[in-house]
C-alpha positions as a Markdown table, in Angstrom:
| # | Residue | x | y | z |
|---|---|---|---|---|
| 1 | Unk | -187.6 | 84.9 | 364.3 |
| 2 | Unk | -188.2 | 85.5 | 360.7 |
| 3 | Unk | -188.7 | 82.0 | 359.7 |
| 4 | Unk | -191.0 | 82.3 | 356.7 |
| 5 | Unk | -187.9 | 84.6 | 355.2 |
| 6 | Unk | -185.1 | 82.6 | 356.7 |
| 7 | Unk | -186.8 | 79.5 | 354.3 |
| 8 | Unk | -187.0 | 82.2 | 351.1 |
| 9 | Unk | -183.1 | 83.0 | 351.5 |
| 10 | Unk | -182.4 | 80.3 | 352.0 |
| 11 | Unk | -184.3 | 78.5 | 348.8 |
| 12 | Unk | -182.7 | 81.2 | 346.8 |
| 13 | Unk | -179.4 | 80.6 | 347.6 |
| 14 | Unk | -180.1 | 77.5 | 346.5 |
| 15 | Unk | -181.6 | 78.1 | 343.1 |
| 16 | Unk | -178.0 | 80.1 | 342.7 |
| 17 | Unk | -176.2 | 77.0 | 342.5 |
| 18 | Unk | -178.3 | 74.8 | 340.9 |
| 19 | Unk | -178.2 | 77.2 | 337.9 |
| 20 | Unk | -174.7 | 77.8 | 338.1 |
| 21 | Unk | -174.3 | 81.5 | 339.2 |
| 22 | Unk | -172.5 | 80.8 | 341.9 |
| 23 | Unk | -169.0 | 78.4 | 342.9 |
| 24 | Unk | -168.0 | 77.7 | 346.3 |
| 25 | Unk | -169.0 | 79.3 | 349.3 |
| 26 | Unk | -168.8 | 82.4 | 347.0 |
| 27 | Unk | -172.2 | 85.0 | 346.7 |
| 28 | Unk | -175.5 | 85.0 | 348.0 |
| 29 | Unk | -179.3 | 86.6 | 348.5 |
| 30 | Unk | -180.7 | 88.1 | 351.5 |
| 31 | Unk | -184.3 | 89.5 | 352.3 |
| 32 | Unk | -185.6 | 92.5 | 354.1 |
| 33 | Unk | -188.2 | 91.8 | 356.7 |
| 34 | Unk | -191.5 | 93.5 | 356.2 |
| 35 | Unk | -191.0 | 95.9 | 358.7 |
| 36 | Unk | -187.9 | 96.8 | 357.4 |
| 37 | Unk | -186.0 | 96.2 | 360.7 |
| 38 | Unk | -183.8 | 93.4 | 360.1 |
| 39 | Unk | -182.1 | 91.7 | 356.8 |
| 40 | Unk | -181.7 | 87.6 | 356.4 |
| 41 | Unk | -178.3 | 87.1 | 354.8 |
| 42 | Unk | -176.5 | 83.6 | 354.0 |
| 43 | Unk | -173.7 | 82.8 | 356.7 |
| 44 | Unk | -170.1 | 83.3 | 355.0 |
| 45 | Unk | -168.1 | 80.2 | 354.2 |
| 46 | Unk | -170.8 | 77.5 | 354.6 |
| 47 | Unk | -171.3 | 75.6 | 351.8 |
| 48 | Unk | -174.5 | 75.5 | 350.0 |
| 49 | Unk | -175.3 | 71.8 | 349.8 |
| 50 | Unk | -175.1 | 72.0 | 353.6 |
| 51 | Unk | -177.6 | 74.8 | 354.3 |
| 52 | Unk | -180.6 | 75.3 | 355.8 |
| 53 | Unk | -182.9 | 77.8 | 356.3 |
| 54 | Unk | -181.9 | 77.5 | 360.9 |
| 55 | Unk | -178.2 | 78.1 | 359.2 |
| 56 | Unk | -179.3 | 81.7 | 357.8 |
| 57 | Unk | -178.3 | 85.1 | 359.6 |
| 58 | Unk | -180.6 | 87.4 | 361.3 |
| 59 | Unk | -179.2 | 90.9 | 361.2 |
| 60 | Unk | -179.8 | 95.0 | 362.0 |
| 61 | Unk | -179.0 | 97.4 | 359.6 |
| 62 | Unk | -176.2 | 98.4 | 362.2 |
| 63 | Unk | -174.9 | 95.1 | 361.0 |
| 64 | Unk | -175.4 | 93.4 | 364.5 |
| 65 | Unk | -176.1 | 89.8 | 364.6 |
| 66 | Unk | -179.8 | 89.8 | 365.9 |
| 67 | Unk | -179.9 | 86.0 | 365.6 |
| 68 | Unk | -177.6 | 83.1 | 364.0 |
| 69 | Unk | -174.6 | 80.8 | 365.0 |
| 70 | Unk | -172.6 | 81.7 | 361.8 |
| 71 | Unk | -170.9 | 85.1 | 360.7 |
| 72 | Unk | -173.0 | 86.8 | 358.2 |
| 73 | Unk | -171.8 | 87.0 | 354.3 |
């Protein structure tokens, strides 16, 4: 589900670290889905050099877990 975004979070998160805006396990990006349904969010406490985009959090804007093995940020 969501892949395409899941990859774009995911990528971003990245780009936080590798310029420094971010320490630790500490901030992140999500994306909206097009339909506006669902957000993609960074799972809390994983470190960044041990991401991928399968890692990222599906969610509702109920703040359910639609899809993802980790908590959400």
């Amino acid at each position: 589900m969501l892949n395409k975004l899941k990859e774009i979070v995911c990528n971003s998160n990245l780009e936080l670290l590798i310029n420094g805006v971010v320490f630790y396990t500490w901030g992140n990006v999500s994306g909206i889905s097009e339909d506006r349904k669902y957000m993609v969010i960074k799972p809390s406490g994983i470190d960044y050099e041990k991401m991928s985009a399968d890692d990222m959090v599906v969610v509702d804007f109920d703040q359910n877990v639609i899809e993802g093995k980790y908590r959400p940020s």
